[in-house]
Every structure is written in structure tokens, then in C-alpha cells.
N, CA, C and O of each residue as an XYZ file, in Angstrom:
484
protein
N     246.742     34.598   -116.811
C     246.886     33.387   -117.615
C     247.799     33.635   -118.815
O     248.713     32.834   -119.009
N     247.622     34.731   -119.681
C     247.911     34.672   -120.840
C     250.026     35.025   -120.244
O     250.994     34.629   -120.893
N     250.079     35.707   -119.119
C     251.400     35.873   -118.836
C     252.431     34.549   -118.299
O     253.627     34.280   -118.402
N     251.305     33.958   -117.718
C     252.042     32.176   -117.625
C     252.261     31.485   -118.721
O     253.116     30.600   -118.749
N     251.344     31.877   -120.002
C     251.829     31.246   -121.469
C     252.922     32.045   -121.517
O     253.912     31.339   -121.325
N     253.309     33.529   -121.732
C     254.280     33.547   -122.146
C     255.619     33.559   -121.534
O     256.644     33.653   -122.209
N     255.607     33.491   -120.624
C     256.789     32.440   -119.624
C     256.716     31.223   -119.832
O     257.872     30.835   -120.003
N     256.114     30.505   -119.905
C     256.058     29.090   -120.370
C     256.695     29.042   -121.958
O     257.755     28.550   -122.344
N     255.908     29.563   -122.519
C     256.801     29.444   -124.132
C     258.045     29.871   -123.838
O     258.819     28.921   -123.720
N     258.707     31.277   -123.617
C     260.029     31.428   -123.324
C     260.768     30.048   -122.695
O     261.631     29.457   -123.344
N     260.336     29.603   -121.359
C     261.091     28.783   -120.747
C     261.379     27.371   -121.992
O     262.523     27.088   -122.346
N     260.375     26.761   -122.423
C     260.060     25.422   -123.025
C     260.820     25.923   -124.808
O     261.421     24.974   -125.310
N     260.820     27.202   -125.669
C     261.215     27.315   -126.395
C     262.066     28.413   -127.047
O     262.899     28.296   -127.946
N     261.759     29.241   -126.545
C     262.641     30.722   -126.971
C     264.269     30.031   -125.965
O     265.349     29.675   -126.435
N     263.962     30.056   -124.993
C     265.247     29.686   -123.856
C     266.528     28.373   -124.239
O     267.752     28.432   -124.125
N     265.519     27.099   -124.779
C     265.943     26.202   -125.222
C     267.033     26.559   -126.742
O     268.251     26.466   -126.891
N     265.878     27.003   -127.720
C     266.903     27.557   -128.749
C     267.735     27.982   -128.897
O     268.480     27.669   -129.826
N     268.102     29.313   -127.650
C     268.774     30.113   -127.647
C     270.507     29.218   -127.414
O     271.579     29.343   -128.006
N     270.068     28.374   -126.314
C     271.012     27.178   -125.680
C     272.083     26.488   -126.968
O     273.286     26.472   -127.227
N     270.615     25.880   -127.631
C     271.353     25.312   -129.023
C     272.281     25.740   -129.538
O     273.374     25.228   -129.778
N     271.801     26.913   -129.776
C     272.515     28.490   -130.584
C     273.910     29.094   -130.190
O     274.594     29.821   -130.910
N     274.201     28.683   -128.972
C     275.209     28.894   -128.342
C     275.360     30.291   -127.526
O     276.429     30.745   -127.120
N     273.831     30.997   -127.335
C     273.734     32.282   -126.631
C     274.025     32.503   -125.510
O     274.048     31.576   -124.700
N     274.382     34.010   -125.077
C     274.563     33.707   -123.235
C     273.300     33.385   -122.355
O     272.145     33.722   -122.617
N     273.691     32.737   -121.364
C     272.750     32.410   -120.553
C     272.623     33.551   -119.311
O     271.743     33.320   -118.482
N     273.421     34.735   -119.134
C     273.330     35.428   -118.410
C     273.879     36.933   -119.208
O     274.600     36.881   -120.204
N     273.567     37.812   -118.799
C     273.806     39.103   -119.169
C     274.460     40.029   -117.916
O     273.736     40.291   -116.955
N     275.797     40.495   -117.958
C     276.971     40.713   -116.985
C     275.895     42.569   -117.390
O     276.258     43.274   -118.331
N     275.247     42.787   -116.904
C     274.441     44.240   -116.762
C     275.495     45.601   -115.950
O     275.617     46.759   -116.351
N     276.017     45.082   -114.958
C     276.742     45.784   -114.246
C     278.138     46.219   -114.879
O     278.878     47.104   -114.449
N     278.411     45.122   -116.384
C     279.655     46.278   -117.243
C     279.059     46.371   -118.496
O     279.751     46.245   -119.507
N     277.609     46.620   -118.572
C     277.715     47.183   -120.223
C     277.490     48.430   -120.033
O     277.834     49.070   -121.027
N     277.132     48.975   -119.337
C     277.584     50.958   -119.721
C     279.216     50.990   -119.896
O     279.693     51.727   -120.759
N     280.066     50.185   -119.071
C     281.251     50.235   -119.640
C     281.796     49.650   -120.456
O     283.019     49.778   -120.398
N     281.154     48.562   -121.824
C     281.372     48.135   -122.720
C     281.011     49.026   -123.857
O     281.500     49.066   -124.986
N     280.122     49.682   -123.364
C     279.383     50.386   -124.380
C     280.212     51.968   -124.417
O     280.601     52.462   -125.476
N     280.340     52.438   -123.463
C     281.262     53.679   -123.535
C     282.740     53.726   -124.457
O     283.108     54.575   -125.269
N     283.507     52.312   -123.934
C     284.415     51.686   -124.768
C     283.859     51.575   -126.286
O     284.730     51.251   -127.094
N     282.742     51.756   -126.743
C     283.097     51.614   -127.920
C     282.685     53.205   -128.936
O     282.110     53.314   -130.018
N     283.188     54.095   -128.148
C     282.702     55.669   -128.354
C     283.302     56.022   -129.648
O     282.969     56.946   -130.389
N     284.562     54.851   -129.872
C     284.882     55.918   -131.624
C     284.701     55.294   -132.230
O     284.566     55.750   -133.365
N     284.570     54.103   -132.118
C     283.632     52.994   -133.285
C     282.440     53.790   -133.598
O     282.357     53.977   -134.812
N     281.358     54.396   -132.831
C     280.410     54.722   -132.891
C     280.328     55.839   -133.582
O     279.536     56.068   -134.497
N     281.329     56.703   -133.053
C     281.395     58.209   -133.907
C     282.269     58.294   -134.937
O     282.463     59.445   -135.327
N     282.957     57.288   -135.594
C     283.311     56.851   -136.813
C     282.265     56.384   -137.624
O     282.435     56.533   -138.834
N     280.916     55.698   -137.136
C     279.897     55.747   -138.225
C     278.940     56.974   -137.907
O     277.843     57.150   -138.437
N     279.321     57.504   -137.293
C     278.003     58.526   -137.109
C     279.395     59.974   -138.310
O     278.843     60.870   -138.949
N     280.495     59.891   -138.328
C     281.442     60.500   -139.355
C     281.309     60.274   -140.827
O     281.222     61.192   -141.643
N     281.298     59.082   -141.101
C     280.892     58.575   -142.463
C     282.348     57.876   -142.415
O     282.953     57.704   -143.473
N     282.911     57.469   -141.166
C     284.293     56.871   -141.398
C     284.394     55.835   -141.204
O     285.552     55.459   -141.023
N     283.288     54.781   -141.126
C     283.272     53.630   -140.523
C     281.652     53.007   -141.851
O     280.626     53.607   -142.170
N     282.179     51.629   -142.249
C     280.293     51.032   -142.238
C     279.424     50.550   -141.728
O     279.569     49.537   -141.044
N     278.310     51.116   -141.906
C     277.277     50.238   -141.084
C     276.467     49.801   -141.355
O     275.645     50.584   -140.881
N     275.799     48.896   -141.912
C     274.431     48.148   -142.830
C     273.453     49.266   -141.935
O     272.753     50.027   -142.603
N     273.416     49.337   -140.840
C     272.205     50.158   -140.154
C     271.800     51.823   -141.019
O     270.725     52.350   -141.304
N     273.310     52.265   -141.231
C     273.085     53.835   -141.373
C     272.451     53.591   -143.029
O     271.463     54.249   -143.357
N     272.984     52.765   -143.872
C     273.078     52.381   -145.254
C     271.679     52.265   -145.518
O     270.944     52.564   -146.459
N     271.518     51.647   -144.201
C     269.657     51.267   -144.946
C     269.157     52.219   -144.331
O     267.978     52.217   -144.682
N     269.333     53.123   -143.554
C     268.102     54.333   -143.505
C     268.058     55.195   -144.197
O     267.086     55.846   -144.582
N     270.106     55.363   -144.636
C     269.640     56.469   -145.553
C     268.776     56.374   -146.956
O     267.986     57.168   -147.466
N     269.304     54.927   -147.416
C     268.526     54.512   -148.867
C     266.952     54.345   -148.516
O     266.154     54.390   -149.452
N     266.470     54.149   -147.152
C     264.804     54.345   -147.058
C     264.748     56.293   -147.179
O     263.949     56.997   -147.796
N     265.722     56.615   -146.474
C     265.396     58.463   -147.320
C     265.644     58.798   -148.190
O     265.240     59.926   -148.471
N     266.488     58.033   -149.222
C     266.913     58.148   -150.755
C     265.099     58.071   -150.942
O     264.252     58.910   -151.251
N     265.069     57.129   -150.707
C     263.587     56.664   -152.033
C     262.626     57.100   -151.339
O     262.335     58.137   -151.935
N     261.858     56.998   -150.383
C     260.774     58.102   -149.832
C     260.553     59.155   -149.790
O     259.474     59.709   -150.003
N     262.019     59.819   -149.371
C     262.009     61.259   -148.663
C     262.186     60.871   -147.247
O     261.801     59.850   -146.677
N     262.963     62.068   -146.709
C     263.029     61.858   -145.340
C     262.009     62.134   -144.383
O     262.124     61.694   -143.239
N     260.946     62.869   -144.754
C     259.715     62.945   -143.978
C     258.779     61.737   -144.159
O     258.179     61.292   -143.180
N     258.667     61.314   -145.111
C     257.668     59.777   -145.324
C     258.484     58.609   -144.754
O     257.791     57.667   -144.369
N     259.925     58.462   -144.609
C     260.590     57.694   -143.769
C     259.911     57.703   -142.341
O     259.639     56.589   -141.895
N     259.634     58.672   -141.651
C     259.521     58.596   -140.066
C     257.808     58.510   -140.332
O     257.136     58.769   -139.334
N     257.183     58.226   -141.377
C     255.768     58.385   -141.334
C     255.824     56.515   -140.275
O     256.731     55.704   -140.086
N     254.246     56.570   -139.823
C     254.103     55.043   -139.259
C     253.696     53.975   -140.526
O     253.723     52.761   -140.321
N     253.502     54.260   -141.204
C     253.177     53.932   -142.617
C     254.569     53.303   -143.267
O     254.548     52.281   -143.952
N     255.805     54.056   -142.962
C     256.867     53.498   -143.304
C     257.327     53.277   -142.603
O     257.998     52.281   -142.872
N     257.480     53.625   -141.560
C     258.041     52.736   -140.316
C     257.791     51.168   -140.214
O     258.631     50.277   -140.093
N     256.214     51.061   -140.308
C     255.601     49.231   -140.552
C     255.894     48.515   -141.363
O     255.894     47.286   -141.293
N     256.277     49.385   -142.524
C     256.699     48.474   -143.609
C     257.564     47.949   -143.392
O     257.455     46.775   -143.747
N     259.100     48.327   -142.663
C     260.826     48.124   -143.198
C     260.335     47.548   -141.346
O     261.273     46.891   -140.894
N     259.206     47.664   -140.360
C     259.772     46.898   -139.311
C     259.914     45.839   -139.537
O     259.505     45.318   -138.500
N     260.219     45.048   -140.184
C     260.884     43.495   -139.734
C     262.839     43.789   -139.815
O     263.711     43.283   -139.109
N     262.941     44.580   -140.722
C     263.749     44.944   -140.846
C     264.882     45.892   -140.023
O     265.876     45.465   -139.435
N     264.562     46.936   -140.116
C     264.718     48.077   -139.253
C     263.392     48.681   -138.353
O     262.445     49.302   -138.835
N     263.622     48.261   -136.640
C     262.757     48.754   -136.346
C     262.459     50.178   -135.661
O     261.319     50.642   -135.627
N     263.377     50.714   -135.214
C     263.451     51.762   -134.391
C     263.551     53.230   -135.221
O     264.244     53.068   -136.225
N     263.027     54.706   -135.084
C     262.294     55.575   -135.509
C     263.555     56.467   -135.730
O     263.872     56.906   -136.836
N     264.053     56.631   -134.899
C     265.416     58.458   -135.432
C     266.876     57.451   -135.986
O     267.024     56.258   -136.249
N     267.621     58.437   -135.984
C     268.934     58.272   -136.031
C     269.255     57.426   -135.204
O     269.196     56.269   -135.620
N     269.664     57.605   -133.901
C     270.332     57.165   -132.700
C     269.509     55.798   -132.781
O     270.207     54.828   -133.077
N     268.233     55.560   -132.584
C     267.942     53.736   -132.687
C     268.177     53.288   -134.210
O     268.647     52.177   -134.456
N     267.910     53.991   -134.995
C     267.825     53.288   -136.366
C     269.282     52.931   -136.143
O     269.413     51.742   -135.853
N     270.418     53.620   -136.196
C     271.388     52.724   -136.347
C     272.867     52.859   -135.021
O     273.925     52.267   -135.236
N     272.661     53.681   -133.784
C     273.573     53.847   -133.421
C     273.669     52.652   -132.466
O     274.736     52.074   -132.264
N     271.935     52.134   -131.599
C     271.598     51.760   -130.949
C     272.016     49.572   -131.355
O     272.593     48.689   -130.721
N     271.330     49.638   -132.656
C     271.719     48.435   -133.457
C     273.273     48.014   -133.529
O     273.755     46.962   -133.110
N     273.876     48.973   -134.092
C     275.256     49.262   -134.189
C     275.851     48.532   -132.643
O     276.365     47.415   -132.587
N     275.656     49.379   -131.551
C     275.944     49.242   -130.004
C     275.744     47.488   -129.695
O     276.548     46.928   -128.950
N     274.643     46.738   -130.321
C     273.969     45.709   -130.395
C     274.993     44.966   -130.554
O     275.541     44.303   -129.674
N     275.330     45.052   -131.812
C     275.820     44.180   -133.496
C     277.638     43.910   -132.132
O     278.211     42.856   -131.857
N     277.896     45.069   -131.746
C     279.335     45.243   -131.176
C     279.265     44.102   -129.926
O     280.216     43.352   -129.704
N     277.978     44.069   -129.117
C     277.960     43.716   -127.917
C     278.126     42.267   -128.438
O     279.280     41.887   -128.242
N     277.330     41.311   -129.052
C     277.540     40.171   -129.694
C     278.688     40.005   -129.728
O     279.115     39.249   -128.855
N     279.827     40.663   -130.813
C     280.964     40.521   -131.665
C     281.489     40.608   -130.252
O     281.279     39.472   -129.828
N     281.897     41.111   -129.544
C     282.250     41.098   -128.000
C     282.142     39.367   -127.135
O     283.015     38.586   -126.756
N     280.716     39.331   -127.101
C     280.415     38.075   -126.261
C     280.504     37.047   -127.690
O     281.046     36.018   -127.285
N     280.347     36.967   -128.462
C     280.446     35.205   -129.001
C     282.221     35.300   -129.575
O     282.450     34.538   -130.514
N     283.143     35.947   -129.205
C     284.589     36.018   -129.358
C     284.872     36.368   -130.398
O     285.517     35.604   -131.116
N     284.597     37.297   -130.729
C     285.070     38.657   -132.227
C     284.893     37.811   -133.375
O     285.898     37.588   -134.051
N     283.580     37.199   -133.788
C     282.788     36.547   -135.109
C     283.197     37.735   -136.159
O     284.048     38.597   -135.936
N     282.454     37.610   -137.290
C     282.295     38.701   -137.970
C     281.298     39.126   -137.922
O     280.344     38.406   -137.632
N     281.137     40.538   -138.205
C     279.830     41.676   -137.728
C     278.824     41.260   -138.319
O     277.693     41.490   -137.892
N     279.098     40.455   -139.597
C     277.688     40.151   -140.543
C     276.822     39.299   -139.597
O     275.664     39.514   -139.239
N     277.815     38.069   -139.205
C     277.027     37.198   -138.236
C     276.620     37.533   -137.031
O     275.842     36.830   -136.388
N     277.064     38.542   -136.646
C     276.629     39.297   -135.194
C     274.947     39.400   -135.467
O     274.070     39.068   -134.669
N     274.768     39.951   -136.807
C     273.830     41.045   -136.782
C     272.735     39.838   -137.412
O     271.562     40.197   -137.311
N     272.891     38.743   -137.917
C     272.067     37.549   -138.198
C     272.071     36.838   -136.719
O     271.308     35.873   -136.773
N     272.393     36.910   -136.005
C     272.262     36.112   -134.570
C     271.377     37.671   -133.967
O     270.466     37.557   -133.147
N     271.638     38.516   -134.297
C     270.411     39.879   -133.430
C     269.317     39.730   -134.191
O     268.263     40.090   -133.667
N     269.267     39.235   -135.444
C     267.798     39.110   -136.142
C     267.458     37.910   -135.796
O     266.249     37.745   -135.955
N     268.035     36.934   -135.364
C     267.252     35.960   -134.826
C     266.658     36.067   -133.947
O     265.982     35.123   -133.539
């Protein structure tokens, strides 16, 4: 039961919104390992310090002010999840990053800010 509600909500409202919104209605799966490979020096330009990324910015300033061991605590992890949700390096920001690109890709090269406000939606 409770899995027919949440197919039902998706279909009747998550799905609908998305429409409004101007999102894809399909996901081309069979070229994003090769969208994503394509974007190997974008990626290792922020993982260099040669590129910005709101992602890397805000983890490091959650290890500025915690410490980097109370950062990966679950304690701080819950706090900043609405925010940042994912635990190491590679999701905190390489994975987001990969995200933020795939958008800027499919809604026709927006700017990254709005990429990454259409992924928090």
C-alpha cells in the first residue's frame, strides 16, 4: 500500500512539477558515463584548486569551523543535510559538481548557479 502512495504522489505531483519546470522527461542513461568522462578536467581542475565550486567551498568551511573529524561525525553530517548531503570528498563535492554539469548540459548551458537551484529543487 504505502508503495502505491508513493507512485501515486510521484505520478499526480513530483512528475507534474517537474513538467512545469521544464525538466527532462527521460534520462539518455546509455551516454552519461560518456558525458561524465567528458567532463574529467573540469573535475580535476576543482579537485586542483583551479576551478570553483560552491560544493568544495562549503565542506571545506564545515572543516574550517568543526574540525575535520567532527565534520564526518553523523551529528554533523544531519545538521548541513539539507544542504550538503553526502559524507567524503568525492560525494560531498565531486559527485554534486558531476550533477550541477549534467543540468548545465541538458537545460542548454544556463548558469551553474541555476543548475545547482534546479538540483536543490
Amino acid at each position: 500500500k504505502l508503495a502505491f502512495c508513493e507512485i501515486h504522489q510521484a505520478e499526480t505531483t513530483i512528475v507534474s512539477n517537474g513538467i512545469q519546470k521544464g525538466y527532462l522527461m527521460q534520462i539518455d542513461f546509455d551516454s552519461l558515463e560518456t558525458r561524465i568522462v567528458q567532463m574529467k578536467n573540469e573535475l580535476l581542475d576543482i579537485i586542483n584548486g583551479k576551478s570553483n565550486s560552491y560544493y568544495h567551498d562549503f565542506a571545506l568551511k564545515i572543516c574550517n569551523e568543526i574540525g575535520s573529524r567532527k565534520a564526518s561525525t553523523p551529528m554533523a553530517l544531519m545538521a548541513r543535510f539539507e544542504v550538503l548531503r553526502p559524507v567524503d570528498y568525492l560525494q560531498e563535492v565531486l559527485v554534486p559538481e558531476t550533477t550541477l554539469r549534467l543540468i548545465f548540459q541538458d537545460k542548454g548551458g544556463l548558469e551553474l548557479e541555476l543548475a545547482r537551484k534546479i538540483m536543490e529543487d
